[in-house]
C-alpha positions as CSV (number, residue, x, y, z in Angstrom):
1,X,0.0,0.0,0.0
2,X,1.2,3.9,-0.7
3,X,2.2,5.9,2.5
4,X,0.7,9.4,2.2
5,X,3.3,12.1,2.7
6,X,3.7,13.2,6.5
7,X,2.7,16.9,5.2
8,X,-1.0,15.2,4.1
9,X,-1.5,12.9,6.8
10,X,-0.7,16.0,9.1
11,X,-3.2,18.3,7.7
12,X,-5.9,15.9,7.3
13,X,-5.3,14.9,11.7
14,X,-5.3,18.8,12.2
15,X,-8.4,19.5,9.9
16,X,-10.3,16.5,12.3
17,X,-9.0,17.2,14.9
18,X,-10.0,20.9,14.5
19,X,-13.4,20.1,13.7
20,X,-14.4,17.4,16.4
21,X,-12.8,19.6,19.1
22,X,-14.6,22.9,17.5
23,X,-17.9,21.1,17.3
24,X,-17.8,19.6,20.6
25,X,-16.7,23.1,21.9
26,X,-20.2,24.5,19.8
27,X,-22.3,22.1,21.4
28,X,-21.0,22.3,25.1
29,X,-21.4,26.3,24.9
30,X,-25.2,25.9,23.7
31,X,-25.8,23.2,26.7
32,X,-23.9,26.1,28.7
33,X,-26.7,28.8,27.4
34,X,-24.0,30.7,25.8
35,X,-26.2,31.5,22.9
36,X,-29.3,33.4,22.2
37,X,-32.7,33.7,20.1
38,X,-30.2,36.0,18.4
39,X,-28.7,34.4,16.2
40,X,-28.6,30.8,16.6
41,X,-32.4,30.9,17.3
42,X,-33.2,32.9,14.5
43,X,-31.4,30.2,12.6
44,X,-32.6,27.3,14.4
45,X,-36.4,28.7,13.4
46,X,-35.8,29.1,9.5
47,X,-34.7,25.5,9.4
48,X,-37.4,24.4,11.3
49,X,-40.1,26.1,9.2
50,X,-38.4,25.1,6.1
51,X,-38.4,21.6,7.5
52,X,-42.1,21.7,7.9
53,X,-43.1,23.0,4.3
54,X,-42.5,27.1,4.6
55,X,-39.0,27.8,3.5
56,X,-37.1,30.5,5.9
57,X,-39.5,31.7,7.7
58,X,-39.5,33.0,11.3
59,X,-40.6,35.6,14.2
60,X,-38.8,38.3,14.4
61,X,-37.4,41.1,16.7
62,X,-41.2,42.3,17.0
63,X,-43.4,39.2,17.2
64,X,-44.4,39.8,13.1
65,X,-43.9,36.4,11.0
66,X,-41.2,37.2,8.4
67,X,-39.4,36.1,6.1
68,X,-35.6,35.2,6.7
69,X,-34.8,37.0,3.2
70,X,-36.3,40.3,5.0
71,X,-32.7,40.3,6.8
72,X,-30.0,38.5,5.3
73,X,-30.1,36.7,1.7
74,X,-28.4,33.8,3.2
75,X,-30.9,30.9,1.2
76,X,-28.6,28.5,1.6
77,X,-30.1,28.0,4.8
78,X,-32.9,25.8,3.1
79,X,-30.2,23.2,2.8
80,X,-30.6,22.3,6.5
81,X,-34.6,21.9,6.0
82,X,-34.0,18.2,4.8
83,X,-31.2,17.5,7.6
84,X,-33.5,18.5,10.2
85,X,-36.2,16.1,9.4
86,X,-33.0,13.6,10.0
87,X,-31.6,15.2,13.2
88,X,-33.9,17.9,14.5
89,X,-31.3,19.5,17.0
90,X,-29.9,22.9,17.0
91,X,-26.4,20.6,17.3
92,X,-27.5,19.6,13.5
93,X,-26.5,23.7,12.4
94,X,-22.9,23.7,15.1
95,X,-21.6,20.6,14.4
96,X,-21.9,21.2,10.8
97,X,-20.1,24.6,10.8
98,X,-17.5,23.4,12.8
99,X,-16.7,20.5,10.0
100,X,-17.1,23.2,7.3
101,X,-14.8,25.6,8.6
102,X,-12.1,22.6,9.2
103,X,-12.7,21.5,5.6
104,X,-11.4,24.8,4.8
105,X,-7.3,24.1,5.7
106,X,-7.7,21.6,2.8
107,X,-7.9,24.5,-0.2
108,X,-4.9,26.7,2.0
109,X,-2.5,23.8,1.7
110,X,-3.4,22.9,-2.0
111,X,-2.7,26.4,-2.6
112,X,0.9,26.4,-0.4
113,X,2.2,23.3,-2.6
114,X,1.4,24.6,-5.8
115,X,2.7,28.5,-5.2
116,X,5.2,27.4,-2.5
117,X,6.9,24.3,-4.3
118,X,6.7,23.0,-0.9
119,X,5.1,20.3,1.5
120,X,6.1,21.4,4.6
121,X,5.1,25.3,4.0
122,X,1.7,23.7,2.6
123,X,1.3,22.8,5.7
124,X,2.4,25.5,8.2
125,X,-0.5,27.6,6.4
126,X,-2.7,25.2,6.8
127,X,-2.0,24.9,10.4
128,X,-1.8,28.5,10.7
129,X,-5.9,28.6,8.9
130,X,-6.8,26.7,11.8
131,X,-4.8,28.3,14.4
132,X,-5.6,32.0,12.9
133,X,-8.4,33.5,15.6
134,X,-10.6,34.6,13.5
135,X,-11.1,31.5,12.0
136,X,-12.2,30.2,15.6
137,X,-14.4,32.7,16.9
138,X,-16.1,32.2,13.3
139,X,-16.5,28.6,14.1
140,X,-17.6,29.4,17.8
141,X,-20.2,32.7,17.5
142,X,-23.5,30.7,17.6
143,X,-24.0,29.6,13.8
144,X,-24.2,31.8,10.7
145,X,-24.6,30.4,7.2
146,X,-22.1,33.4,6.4
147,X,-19.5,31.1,8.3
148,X,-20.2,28.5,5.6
149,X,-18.9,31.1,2.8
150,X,-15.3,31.2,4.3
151,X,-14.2,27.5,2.9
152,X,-16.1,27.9,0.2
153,X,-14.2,31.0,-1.1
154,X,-11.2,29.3,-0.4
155,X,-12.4,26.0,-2.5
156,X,-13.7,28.6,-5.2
157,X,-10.4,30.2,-5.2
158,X,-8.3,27.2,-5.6
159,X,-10.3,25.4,-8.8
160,X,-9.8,29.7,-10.2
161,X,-6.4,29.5,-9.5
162,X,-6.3,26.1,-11.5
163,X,-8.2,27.9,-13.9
164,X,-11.2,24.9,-13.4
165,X,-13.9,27.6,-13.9
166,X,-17.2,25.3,-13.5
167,X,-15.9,23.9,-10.5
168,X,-15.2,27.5,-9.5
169,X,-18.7,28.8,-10.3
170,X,-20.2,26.3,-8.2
171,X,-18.3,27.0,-4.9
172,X,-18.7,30.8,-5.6
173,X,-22.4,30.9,-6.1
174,X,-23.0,28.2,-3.1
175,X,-21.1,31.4,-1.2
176,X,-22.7,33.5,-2.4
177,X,-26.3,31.8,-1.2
178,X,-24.8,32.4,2.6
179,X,-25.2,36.2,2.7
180,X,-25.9,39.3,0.5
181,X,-22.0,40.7,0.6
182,X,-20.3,37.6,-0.2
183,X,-20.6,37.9,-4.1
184,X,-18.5,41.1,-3.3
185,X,-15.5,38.9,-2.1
186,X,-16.1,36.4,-5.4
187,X,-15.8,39.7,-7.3
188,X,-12.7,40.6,-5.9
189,X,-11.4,37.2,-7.3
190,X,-12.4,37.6,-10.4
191,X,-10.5,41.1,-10.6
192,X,-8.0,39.0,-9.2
193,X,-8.0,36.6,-12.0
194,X,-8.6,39.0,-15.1
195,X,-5.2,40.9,-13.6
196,X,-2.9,38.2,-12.0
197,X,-3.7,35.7,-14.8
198,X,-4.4,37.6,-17.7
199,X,-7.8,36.3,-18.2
200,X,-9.7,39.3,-18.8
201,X,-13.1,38.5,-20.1
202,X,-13.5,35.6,-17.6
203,X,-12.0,37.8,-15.0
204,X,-14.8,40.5,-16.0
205,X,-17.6,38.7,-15.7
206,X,-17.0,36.8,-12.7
207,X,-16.5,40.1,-11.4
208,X,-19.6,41.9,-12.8
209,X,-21.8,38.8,-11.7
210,X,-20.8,38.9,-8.3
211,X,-21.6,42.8,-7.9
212,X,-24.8,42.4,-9.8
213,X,-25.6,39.0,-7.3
214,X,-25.0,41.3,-4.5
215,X,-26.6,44.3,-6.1
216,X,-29.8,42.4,-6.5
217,X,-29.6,40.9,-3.3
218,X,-29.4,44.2,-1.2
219,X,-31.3,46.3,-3.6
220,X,-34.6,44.0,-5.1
221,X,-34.4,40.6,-2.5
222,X,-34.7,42.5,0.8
223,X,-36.7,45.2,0.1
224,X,-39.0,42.8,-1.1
225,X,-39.5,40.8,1.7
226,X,-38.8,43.4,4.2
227,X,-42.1,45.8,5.1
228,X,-40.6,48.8,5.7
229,X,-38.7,48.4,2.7
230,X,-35.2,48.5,3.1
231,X,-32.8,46.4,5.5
232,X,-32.9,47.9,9.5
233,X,-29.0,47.1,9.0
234,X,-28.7,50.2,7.4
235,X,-29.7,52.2,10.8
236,X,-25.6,50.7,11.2
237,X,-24.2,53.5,8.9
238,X,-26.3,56.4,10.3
239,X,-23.3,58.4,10.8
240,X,-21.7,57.7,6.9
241,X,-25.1,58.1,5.2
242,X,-27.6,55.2,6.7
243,X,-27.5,53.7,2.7
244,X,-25.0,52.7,0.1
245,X,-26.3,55.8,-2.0
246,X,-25.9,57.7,1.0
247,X,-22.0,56.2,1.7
248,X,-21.4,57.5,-1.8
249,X,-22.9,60.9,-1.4
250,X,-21.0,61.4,1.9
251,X,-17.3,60.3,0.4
252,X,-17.8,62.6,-1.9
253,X,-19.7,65.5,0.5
254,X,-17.6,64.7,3.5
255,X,-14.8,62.5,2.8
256,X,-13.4,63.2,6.6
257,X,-16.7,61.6,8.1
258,X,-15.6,58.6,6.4
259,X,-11.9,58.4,7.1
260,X,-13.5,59.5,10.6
261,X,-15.4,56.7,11.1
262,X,-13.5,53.8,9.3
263,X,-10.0,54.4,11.1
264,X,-11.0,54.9,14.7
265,X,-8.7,53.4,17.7
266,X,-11.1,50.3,17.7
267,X,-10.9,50.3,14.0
268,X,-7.0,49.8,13.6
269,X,-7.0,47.3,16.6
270,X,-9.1,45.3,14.5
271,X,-7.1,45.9,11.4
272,X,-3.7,44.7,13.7
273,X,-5.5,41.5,15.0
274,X,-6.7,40.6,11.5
275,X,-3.0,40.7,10.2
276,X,-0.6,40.6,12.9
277,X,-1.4,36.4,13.2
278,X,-0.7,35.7,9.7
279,X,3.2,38.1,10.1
280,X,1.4,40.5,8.0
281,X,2.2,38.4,5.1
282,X,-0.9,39.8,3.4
283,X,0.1,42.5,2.8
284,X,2.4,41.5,0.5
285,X,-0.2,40.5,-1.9
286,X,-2.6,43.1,-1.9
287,X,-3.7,42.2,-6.0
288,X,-5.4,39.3,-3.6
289,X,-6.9,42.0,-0.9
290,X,-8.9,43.8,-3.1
291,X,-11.4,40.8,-2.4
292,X,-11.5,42.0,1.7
293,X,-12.0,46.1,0.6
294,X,-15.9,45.1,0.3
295,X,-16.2,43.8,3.6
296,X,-13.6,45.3,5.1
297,X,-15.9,48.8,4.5
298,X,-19.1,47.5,5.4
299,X,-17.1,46.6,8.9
300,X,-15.2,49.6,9.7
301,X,-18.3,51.9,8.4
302,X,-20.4,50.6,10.9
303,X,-21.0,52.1,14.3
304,X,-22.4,48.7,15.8
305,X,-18.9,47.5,17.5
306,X,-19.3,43.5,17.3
307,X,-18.3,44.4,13.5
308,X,-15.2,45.5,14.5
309,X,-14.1,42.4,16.4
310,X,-12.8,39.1,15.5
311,X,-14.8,37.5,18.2
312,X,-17.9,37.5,15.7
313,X,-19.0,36.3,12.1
314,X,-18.3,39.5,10.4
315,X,-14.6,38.0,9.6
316,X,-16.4,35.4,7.5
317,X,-15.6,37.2,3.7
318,X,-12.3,38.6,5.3
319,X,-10.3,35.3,5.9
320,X,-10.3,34.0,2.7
321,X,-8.3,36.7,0.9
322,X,-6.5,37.5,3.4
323,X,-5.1,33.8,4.1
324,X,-4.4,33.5,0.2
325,X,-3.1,36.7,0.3
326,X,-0.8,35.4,2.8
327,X,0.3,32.7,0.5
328,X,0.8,34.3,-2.3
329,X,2.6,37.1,-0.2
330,X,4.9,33.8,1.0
331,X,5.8,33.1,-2.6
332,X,7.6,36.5,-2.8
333,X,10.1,35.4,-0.5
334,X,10.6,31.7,-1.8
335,X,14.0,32.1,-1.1
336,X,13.6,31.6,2.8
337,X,10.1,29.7,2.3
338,X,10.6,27.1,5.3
339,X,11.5,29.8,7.6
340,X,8.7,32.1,6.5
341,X,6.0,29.1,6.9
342,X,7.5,28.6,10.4
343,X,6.8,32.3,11.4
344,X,3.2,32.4,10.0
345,X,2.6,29.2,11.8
346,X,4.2,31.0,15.5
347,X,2.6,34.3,14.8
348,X,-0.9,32.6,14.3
349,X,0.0,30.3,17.5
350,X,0.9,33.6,19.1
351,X,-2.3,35.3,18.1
352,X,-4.1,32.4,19.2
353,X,-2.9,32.5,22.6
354,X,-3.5,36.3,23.3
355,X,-6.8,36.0,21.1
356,X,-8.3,32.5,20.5
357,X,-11.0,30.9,21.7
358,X,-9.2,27.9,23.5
359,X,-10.5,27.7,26.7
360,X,-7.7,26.2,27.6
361,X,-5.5,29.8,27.4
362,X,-7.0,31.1,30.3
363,X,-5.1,28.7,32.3
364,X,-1.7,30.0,31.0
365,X,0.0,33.5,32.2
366,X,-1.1,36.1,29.8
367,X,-3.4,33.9,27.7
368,X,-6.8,35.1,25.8
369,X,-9.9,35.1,28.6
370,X,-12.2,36.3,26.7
371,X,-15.5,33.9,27.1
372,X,-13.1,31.4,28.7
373,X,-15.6,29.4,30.5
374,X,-18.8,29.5,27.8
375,X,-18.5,26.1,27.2
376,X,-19.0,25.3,31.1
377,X,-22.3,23.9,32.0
378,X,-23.3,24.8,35.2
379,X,-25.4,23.9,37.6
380,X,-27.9,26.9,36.7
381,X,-27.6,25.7,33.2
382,X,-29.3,22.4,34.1
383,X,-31.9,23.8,36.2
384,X,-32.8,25.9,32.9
385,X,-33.1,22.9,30.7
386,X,-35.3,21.2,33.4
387,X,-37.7,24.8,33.4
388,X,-37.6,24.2,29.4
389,X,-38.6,20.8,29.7
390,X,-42.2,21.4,31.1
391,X,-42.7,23.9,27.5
392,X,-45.0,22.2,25.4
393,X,-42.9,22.0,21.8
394,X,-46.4,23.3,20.1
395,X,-46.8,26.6,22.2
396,X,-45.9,30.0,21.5
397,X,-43.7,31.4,23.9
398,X,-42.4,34.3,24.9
399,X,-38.3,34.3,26.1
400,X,-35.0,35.9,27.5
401,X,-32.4,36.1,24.6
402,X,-30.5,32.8,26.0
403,X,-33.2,30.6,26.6
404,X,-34.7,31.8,23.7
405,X,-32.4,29.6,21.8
406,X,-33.4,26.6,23.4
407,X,-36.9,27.1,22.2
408,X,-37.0,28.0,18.9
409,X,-37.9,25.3,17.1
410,X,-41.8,26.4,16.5
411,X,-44.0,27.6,14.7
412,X,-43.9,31.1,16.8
413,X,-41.3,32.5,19.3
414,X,-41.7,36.0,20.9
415,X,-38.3,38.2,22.6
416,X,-39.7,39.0,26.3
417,X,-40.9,41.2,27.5
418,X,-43.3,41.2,23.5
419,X,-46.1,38.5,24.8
420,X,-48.3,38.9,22.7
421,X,-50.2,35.5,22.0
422,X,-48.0,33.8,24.0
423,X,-49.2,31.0,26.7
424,X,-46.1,30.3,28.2
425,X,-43.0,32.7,29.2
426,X,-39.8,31.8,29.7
427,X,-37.2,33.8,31.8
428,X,-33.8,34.0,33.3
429,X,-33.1,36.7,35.7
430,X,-29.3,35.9,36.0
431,X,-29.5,36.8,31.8
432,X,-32.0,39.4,31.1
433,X,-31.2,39.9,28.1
434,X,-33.6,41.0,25.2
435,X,-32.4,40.3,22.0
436,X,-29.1,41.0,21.9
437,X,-28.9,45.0,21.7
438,X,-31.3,46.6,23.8
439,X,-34.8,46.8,26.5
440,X,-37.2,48.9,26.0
441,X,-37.5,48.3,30.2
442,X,-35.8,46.8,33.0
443,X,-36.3,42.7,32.5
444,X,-36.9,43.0,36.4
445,X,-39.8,45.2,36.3
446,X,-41.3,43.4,33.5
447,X,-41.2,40.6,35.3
448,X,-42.3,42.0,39.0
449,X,-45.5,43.1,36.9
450,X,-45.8,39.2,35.4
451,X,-45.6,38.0,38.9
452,X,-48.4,40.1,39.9
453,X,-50.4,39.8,36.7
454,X,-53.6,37.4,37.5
455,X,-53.9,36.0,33.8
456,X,-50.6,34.2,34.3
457,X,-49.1,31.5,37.1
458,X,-45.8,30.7,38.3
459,X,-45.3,27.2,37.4
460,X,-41.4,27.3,38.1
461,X,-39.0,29.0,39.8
462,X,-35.7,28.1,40.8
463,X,-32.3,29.9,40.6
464,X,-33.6,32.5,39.3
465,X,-35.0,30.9,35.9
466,X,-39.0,31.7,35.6
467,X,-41.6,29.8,33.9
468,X,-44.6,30.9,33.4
469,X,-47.8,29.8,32.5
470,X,-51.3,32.1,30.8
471,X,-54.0,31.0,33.1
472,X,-56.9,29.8,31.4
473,X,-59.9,32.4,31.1
């Protein structure tokens, strides 16, 4: 029998291990209610409903019915419907995104042999894919179907770069099914290809497709679903225009409000913990980065600060070009190739341990803290799945942010304090949370009122995790 190469038999262990150790991580933070109605809820709902015959659809922020498209134009969401009926868990959506992201180290180190004319550096950008912390906070924050576009750019990329253009289109438009911005990112590549490679026709219209996709997609596809008519995203870029018409106007009005707003402290921290893992590599290929200036905008535009931070999804169309970009950058200094893969590999290792989402960092002087013990479950965290328990799967019910996403998997869930047509509310004082951004009131006095309220009983209590139940008329 043919021995594999150490190289190959290293990346595929790494890409395994990466992706049972991510998805058990995924699973153990929702058992630890380290997730919310927002987002994996939201997400949890769509597939549900599209499991049961009504494509994407879901409650939103306000108690309406709506469609998923009126948000994001992430369809490829639909492709879970089918798996549900199979394994009808919210662990069905982590566990997959885990594998996906892991699946991604397999284009990086396709990409490293063939630029890099060498095994071993393959690998050390591979490694450094799945050591980079971006790529784990993507894996960890909740699931988004936009987390499913970052291996697929980096598959779409590779069959470009081997100039296998129907093996291309299918990756790039499966990415660009996970969310409205993406076909901005496969633009970028074609640009990429029509200059690098000489290809300029192919080049072209890869590039005009993807703008148009995208075009359409924020322009015709959410307006059309959403009833006020255009995304509540945009409330995001108040301060630059609150529109993309309105971001043109105001570069050209008041350029300084843009430079104002895109390179703030937070900004250029974010910048330095995008690049500083991969040794800034990168930069050395910036043909490559014009694929991350799309997203890289919409993210350093926006006033809402979670854009602004690796610990979230928003790094989903970044990665991609900035790990080829790496690779490619790599290839400029050939000479010293070994050496250089070695660096990338300790900087990401580096950035990982002052960044990642390891739990295990928090143990070691100096190491990253940040959600260190989400993937605890607690005692509390028990309690709350016993309250859950006695919630009929068919009711509407009304919940706190974190158990919301325990309980989305109906036909109607409601953010407390909106009751509405609820007959059951679900509530954990300890996590108040509504949503994930704001409360119109205190959760306490909502619920002080709800204890007093005689058209609903208190049917459990402990530890501070309500249940309650509308008493019949």
């Amino acid at each position: 029998m043919r021995r594999l190469p150490t190289p190959l038999l290293t990346v595929c262990a790494a890409m395994t291990a990466y992706g049972a150790g991510f998805a058990a991580l995924s699973v153990l933070r929702q058992r630890g209610f380290a997730t919310g109605r927002f987002d994996l809820g939201t997400m949890v709902q769509a597939v549900w409903w599209t499991a049961h015959g009504h494509p994407l659809q879901m409650t939103n922020l306000h108690g309406r019915q709506i469609s998923r498209l009126a948000a994001h134009v992430d369809p490829i969401l639909a492709v879970f419907g089918p798996l549900w009926w199979i394994w009808p868990s919210p662990d069905l959506l982590l566990v997959t995104q885990a594998l996906a992201v892991a699946a991604g180290a397999w284009p990086v180190y396709q990409l490293g042999r063939k630029h890099l004319a060498s095994s071993r550096a393959a690998l050390g950008f591979a490694l450094a894919y799945l050591l980079y912390p971006a790529t784990g906070w993507l894996t960890l924050n909740e699931f988004h179907p936009v987390a499913l576009a970052t291996p697929l750019l980096l598959f779409a990329f590779w069959y470009l770069d081997n100039d296998r253009l129907v093996a291309f289109a299918l990756c790039a438009v499966a990415a660009a099914a996970c969310k409205e911005e993406i076909g901005l990112v496969a633009a970028g590549f074609g640009i990429w290809y029509a200059l690098a490679r000489g290809r300029l026709l192919a080049g072209a219209t890869i590039a005009l497709l993807g703008v148009a996709w995208s075009a359409i997609a924020v322009a015709v596809v959410i307006p059309h679903f959403h009833t006020a008519g255009e995304s509540d995203f945009y409330g995001r870029y108040s301060e630059v225009g609150g529109s993309a018409a309105g971001i043109v106007k105001t570069m050209f009005t008041h350029p300084l409000r843009i430079v104002d707003a895109a390179f703030s402290s937070r900004d250029l921290r974010y910048l330095l913990e995008l690049a500083a893992p991969l040794a800034a590599l990168s930069l050395l290929a910036p043909l490559v980065l014009i694929a991350a200036v799309p997203e890289l905008a919409i993210n350093l535009l926006s006033a809402t600060p979670t854009q602004t931070s690796i610990h979230f999804h928003y790094t989903a169309g970044l990665i991609p070009p900035l790990m080829i970009a790496a690779v490619l950058g790599a290839k400029r200094l050939r000479r010293w190739i070994v050496p250089v893969a070695m660096a990338v590999v300790l900087a990401a290792l580096l950035g990982n341990y002052r960044l990642g989402p390891i739990p295990g960092w928090r143990h070691v002087q100096g190491g990253a803290r940040f959600q260190a013990t989400a993937a605890r479950v607690t005692e509390h965290d028990r309690i709350a799945a016993r309250a859950l328990d006695l919630i009929p799967k068919s009711a509407v019910v009304s919940a706190t942010n974190t158990l919301g996403a325990h309980l989305s998997a109906r036909r109607r869930i409601l953010s407390f304090p909106f009751v509405q047509d609820a007959t059951w509310i679900a509530a954990d004082e300890t996590q108040p949370g509504y949503a994930d951004r704001y409360a119109p009131l205190p959760t306490a006095i909502q619920l002080a009122a709800l204890r007093r309220n005689p058209d609903w009983r208190l049917v459990f209590e402990q530890d501070g995790v309500l249940v309650f139940n509308r008493a019949p008329a």
